[in-house]
ZAZAGU-381808 format. One record per residue (C-alpha): x, z, y; residue number from 1. Coordinates in steps of 0.05 Angstrom, whole numbers. Each point is the difference from the previous one (the first is absolute). Example, Ala and Ser with C-alpha at 12.3 -4.5 7.8 and 13.67 -1.06 7.14 Angstrom:
ZAZAGU-381808
((246; 156; -90); 1)
((27; -13; 69); 2)
This chain:
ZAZAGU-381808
((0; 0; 0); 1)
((31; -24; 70); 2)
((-14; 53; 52); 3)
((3; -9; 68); 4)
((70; 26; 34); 5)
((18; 33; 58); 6)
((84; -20; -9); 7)
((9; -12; 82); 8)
((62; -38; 16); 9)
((19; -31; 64); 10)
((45; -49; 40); 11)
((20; 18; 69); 12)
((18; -73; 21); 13)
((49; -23; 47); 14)
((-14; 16; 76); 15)
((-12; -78; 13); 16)
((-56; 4; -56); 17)
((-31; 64; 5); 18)
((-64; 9; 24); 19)
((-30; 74; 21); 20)
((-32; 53; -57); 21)
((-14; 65; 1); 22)
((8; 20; -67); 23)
((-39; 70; 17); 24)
((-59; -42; -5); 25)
((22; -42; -56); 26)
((-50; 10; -61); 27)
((-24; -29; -60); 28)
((-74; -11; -18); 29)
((7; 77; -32); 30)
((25; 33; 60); 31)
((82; 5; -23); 32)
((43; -5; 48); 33)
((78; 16; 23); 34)
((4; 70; -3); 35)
((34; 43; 56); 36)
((84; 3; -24); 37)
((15; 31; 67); 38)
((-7; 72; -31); 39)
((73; -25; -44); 40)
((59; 40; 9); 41)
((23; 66; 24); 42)
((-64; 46; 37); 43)
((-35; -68; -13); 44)
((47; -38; 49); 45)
((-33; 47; 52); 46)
((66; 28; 20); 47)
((72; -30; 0); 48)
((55; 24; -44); 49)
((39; 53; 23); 50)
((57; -6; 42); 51)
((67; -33; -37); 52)
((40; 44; 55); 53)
((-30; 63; -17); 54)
((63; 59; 4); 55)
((17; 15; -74); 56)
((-4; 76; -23); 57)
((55; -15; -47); 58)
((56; -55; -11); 59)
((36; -13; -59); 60)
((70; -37; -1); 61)
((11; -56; -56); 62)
((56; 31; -45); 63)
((35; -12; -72); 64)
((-35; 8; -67); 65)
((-82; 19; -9); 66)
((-40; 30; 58); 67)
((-68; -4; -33); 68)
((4; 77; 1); 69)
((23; 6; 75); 70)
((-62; -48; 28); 71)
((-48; 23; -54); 72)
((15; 88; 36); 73)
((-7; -28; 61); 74)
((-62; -26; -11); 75)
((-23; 59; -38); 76)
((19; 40; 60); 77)
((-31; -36; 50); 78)
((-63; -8; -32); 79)
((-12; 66; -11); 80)
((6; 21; 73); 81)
((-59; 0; 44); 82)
((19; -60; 50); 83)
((33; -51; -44); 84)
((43; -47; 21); 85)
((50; -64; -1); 86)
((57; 2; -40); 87)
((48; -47; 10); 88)
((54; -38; -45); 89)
((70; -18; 43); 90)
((11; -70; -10); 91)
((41; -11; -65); 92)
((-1; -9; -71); 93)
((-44; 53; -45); 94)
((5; 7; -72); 95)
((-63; 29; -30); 96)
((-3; 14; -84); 97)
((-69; 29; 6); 98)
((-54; -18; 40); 99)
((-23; 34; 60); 100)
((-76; 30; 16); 101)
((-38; 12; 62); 102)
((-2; 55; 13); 103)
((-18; 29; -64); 104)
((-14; -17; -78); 105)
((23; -45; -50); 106)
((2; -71; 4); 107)
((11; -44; -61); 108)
((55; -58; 1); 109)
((2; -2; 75); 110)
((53; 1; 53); 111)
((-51; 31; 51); 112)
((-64; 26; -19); 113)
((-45; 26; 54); 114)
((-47; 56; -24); 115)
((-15; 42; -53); 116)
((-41; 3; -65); 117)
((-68; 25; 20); 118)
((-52; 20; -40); 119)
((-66; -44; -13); 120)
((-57; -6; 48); 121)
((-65; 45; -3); 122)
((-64; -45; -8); 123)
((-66; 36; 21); 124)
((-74; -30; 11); 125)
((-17; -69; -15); 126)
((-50; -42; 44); 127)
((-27; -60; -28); 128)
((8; -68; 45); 129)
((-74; -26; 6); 130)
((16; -69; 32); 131)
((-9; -68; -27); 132)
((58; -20; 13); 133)
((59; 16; 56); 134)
((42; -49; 21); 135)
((78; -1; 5); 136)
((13; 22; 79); 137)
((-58; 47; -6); 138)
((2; 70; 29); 139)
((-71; 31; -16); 140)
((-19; 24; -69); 141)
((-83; 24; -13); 142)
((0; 58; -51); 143)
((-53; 30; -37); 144)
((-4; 61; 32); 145)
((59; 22; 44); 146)
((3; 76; -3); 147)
((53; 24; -5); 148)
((36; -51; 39); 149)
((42; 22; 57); 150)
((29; -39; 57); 151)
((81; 2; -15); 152)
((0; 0; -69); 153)
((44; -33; -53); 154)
((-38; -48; -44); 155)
((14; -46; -45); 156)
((-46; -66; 2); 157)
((-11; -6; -78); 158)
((-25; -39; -62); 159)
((13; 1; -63); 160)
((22; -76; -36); 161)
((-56; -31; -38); 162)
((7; -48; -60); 163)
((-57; -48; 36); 164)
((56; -1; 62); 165)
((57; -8; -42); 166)
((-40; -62; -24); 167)
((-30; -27; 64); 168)
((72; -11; 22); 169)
((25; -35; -67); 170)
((40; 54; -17); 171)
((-34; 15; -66); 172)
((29; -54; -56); 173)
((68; -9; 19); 174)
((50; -10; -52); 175)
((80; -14; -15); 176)
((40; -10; -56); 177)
((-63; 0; -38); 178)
((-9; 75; 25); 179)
((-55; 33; 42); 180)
((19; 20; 77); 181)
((-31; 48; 32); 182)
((0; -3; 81); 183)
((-48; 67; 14); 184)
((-40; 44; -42); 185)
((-66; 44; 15); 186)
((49; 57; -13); 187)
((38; -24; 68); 188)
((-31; 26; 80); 189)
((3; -39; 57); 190)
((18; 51; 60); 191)
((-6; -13; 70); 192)
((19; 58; 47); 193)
((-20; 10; 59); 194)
((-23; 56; 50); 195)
((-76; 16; 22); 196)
((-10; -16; 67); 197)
((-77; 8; 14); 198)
((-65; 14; -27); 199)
((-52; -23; 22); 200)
((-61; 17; -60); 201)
((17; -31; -61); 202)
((50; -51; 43); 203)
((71; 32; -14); 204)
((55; -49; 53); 205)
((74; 0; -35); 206)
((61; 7; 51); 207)
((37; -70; -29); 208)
((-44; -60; -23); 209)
((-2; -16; -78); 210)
((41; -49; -29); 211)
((-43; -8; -66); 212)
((-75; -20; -7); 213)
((-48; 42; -33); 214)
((-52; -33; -41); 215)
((-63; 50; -36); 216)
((4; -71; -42); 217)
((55; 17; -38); 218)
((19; 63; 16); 219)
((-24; 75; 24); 220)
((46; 23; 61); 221)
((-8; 62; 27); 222)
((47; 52; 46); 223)
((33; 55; -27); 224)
((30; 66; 51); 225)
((68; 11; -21); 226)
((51; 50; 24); 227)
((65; -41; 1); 228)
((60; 46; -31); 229)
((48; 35; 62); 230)
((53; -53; 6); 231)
((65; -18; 50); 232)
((-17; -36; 54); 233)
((51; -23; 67); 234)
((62; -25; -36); 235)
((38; -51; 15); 236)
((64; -44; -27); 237)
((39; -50; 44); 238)
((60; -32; 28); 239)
((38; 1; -58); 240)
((34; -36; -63); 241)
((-9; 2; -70); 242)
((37; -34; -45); 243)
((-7; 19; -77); 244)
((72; -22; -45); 245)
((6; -25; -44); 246)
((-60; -50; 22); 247)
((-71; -2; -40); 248)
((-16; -58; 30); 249)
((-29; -52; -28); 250)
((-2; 34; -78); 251)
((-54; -12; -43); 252)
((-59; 50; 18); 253)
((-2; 41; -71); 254)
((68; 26; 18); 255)
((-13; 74; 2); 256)
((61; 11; 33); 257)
((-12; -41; 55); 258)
((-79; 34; 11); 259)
((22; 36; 64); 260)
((-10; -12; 74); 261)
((26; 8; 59); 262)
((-56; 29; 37); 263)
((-59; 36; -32); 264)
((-58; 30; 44); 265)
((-43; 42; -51); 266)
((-66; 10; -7); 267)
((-40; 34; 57); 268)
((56; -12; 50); 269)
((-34; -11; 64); 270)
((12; -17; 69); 271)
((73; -21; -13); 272)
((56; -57; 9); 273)
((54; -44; -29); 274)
((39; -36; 62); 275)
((68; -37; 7); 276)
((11; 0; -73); 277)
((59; -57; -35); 278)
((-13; 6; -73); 279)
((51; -31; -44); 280)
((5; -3; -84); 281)
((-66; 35; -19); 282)
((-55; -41; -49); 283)
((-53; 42; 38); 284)
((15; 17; 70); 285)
((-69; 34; 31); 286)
((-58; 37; -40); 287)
((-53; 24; 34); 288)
((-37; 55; -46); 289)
((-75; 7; -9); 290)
((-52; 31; 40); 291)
((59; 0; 62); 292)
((-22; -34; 65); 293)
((19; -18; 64); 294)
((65; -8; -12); 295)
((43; -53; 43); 296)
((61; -44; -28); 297)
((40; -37; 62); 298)
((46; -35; -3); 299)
((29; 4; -69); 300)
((43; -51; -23); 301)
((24; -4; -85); 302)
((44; -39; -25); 303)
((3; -35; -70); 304)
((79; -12; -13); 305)
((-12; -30; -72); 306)
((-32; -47; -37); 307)
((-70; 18; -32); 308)
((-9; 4; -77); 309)
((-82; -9; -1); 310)
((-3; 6; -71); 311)
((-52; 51; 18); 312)
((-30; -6; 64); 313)
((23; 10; 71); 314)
((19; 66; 33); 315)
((-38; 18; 65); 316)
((40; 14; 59); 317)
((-51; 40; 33); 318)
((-59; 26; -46); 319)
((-64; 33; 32); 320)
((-46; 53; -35); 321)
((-24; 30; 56); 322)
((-46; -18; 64); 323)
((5; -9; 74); 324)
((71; -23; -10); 325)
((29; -51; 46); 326)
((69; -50; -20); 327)
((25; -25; 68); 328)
((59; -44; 28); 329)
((30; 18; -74); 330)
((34; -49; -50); 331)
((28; -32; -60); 332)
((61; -33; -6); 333)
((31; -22; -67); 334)
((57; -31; -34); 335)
((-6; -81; -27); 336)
((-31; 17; -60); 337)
((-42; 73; 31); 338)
((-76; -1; -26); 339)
((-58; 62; 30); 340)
((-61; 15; 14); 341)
((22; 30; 77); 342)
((-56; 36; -3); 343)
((-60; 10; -46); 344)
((-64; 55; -4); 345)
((-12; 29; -70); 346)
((-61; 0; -32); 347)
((-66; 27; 33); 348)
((40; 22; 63); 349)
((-48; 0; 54); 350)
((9; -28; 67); 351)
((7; -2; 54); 352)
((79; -20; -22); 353)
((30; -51; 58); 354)
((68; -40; 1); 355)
((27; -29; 69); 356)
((56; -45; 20); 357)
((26; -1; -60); 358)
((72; -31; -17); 359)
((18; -35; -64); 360)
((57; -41; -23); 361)
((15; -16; -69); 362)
((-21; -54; -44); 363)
((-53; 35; -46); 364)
((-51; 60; 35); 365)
((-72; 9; 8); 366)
((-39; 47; 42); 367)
((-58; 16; -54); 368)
((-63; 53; -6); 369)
((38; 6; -71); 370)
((-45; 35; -46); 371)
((-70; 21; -21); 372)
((-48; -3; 59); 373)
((46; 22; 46); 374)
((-40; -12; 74); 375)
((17; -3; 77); 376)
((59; -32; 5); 377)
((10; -37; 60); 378)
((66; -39; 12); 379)
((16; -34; 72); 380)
((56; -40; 26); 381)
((48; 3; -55); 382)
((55; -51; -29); 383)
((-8; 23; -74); 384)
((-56; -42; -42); 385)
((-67; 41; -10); 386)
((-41; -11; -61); 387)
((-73; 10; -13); 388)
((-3; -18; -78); 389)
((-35; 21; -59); 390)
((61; 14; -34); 391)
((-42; -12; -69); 392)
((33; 29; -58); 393)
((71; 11; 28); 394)
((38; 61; 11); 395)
((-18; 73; -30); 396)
((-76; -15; 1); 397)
((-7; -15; 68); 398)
((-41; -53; -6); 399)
((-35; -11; 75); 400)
((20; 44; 51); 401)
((-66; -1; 30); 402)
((-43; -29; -52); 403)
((-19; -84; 0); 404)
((-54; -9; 25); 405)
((-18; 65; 33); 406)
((60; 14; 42); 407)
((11; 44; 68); 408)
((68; 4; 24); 409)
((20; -50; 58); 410)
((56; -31; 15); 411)
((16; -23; 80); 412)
((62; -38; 9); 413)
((36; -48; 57); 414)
C-alpha cells in the first residue's frame, strides 16, 4: 500500500533564479510544514557561546610523559567548587593515555567525555492525544482530559509503533540474503520531547514544533510527564588539538580497538559546547548521547589521514542521539581514498537536529538521517552530499531512515 508522504526537500536556487517563499507558510494538503530549527544549539541559539577570552582559574603547561592525571584533578577540582571555571592548556604538545571527563564520571573509549552517567528518567501520567491527525510543524496537541497538566512541564510527545505503520510505509516484507529484516518493531516508542507551554482546556501548546506527524490511523499518541534525571549542564570544549597515534583512521568499523572517540557528550548533557576543535586519526570523532539537547558543535574540523577499508560500513564523523543540537561552520576533510558519513542521526532521534555551513572535502561522504525513523534533520549550505534514501536492506537493519513512503525529516540545502 503506497501512502501519502510528507519527505520535504528543497532547492534554494541561485540568486538570478530564485523567486520569494516563505516557507513558514509552506504546507501540504495535511497541514505539514517546515518546523521551527531556530530553537538548535546551546540555550536554543538564544544566547551566544561564552566568551573564548574568559580569564582561566587554572593553566596547565605541556610537559614530558602522560598528563591525563594532571588535567583530569584539575577538572575534578574545579568542578566541584561553586563558580566553575576555564581551564586552560599552554600551547604545546599533550600526551593523554586515558581519557578525560567533564567534570565528573566515566566515559567509555573517549578522549573527552562531557558528563556523567545519570540515572533513568521518571515517567508519570499519561494523556491520550485525541486529534485526527497533527501535522509535522505543529505546536498544539488536544488531550482527552488535561488534568493534571501543568504549564512548564517535561513531556514526552508519544506513540507506540504499530505493525499497520510499519506496513503503510513498506517496511514490513523486506528481505536479504534470503533473511527477514526488521526496520521497527511494536516493541520500539517514538519520543518527542518537548516542554508544556499553555493550556488552554483540553488544547495543551508545546514550546518547539513537532518534527513527526501523528496519525489516530495507525497509531495511538499520547503525552507522558516525565522528570528528566539531574544531569551536567554549561560545559564546554574548544580551541584545541587532538590527534590520536597511532591513527584509526580509515580501519574497518568492527575493529574494537578503534571504537573510541574523540569527543563524547553523554546522555542528558544540556546546554553545552564543542568549539575550535582539529580532530585527527579517530574512526568516530563526535557522539552526541541520547536524550542530551541543545548542545552546539562550531567549528570543528576532523581529519581522515588514511584510506578507508568499507568492508563494513562507514564511520560517522559526527553522530547525533540527542535533540536541539546544532553542527555549524564544521567540517570533513580526508585523505585520497577517506570515505564518512560527516554526520548522521541514529535511529528515532527526534528533531529538531540542524547542520549549517558545512565543509567537506574528500572523495566519498554523505550527510544522511542514517537509521530507523530518525526525524528533523535539517541541513543548509553545506559542500558535503546529503542523502534522503530508503537505504532498503543495507547496513545493520536500517532499512529507511524515515520510512518510504511516510517520511518527515527535511532536508534544505544551497
Amino acid at each position: 500500500m503506497i501512502f501519502p508522504g510528507v519527505v520535504l526537500q528543497f532547492l534554494v536556487l541561485p540568486v538570478a533564479l530564485a523567486v520569494t517563499v516563505d516557507y513558514t507558510e509552506l504546507k501540504d494538503k495535511k497541514g505539514n510544514g517546515i518546523p521551527d530549527f531556530s530553537f538548535c544549539g546551546y540555550h536554543a541559539s538564544n544566547d551566544p557561546l561564552p566568551d573564548s577570552h574568559r580569564a582561566a582559574a587554572v593553566t596547565i603547561q605541556a610537559a614530558s610523559g602522560d598528563q591525563s592525571k594532571q588535567i583530569q584533578d584539575a577538572l575534578n577540582n574545579l568542578s566541584s567548587s561553586s563558580g566553575g571555571g576555564v581551564i586552560a592548556l599552554a600551547p604545546g604538545d599533550y600526551h593523554l593515555n586515558s581519557g578525560l571527563t567533564i567534570p565528573r564520571g566515566s566515559g567509555e573509549f573517549s578522549v573527552i567525555t562531557m558528563g556523567t552517567k545519570v540515572s533513568n528518567p521518571k515517567p508519570g501520567t499519561s494523556f491520550a492525544i485525541t486529534d485526527k491527525y497533527v501535522p509535522v510543524g505543529a505546536t498544539k496537541v488536544t488531550v482527552k482530559d488535561s488534568t493534571g497538566l501543568k504549564v512548564g512541564q517535561n513531556v514526552w510527545v508519544q506513540r507506540a509503533v504499530t505493525a499497520k505503520w510499519v506496513r503503510a510505509n513498506g517496511m514490513a516484507d523486506l528481505v536479504r540474503d534470503g533473511e527477514h529484516q526488521t526496520w521497527l518493531t511494536p516493541q520500539d516508542t517514538v519520543y518527542q520531547p518537548r516542554i508544556v507551554k499553555a493550556i488552554s482546556s483540553n488544547t495543551v501548546t508545546l514550546d518547539i514544533p513537532l518534527t513527526d506527524q501523528l496519525d489516530s490511523a495507525y497509531m495511538s499518541p499520547k503525552l507522558v510527564i516525565y522528570t528528566p534525571p539531574s544531569a551536567p549542564s554549561e560545559l564546554g570544549v574548544e580551541s584545541m588539538s587532538i590527534t590520536l597515534s597511532p591513527s584509526c583512521s580509515g580501519k574497518i568499523i568492527t575493529d574494537n580497538s578503534c571504537q573510541g572517540s574523540a569527543l563524547t557528550i553523554l546522555p542528558w548533557v544540556t546546554d553545552s559546547y564543542a568549539r575550535g576543535l582539529s580532530i585527527t586519526g579517530f574512526n568516530n570523532a563526535v557522539k552526541i548521547g541520547q536524550n542530551s539537547s541543545r548542545i552546539t558543535i562550531q567549528s570543528v574540523s576532523v581529519h581522515r589521514d588514511h584510506a578507508t577499508d568499507n568492508g563494513a560500513g562507514y564511520a560517522a564523523d559526527i553522530a547525533i542521539s540527542g535533540t536541539q543540537v546544532l553542527v555549524i561552520d564544521s567540517g570533513t576533510k580526508g585523505a585520497a581514498d577517506a570515505k564518512s558519513f560527516p554526520i548522521v542521526t541514529q535511529g528515532l532521534i527526534p528533531g529538531p537536529n540542524a547542520v549549517v555551513r558545512h565543509f567537506g572535502q574528500q572523495p566519498v561522504m554523505q550527510i544522511q538521517p542514517h537509521a530507523h525513523w530518525a526525524h528533523g534533520l535539517l541541513v543548509d549550505n553545506t559542500t558535503a552530499t546529503t542523502t534522503l534514501i530508503n537505504r532498503g536492506t543495507a547496513g545493520s537493519g536500517h532499512e529507511s531512515p524515515a520510512g518510504d513512503e511516510l517520511g518527515s525529516w527535511m532536508s534544505w540545502w544551497e
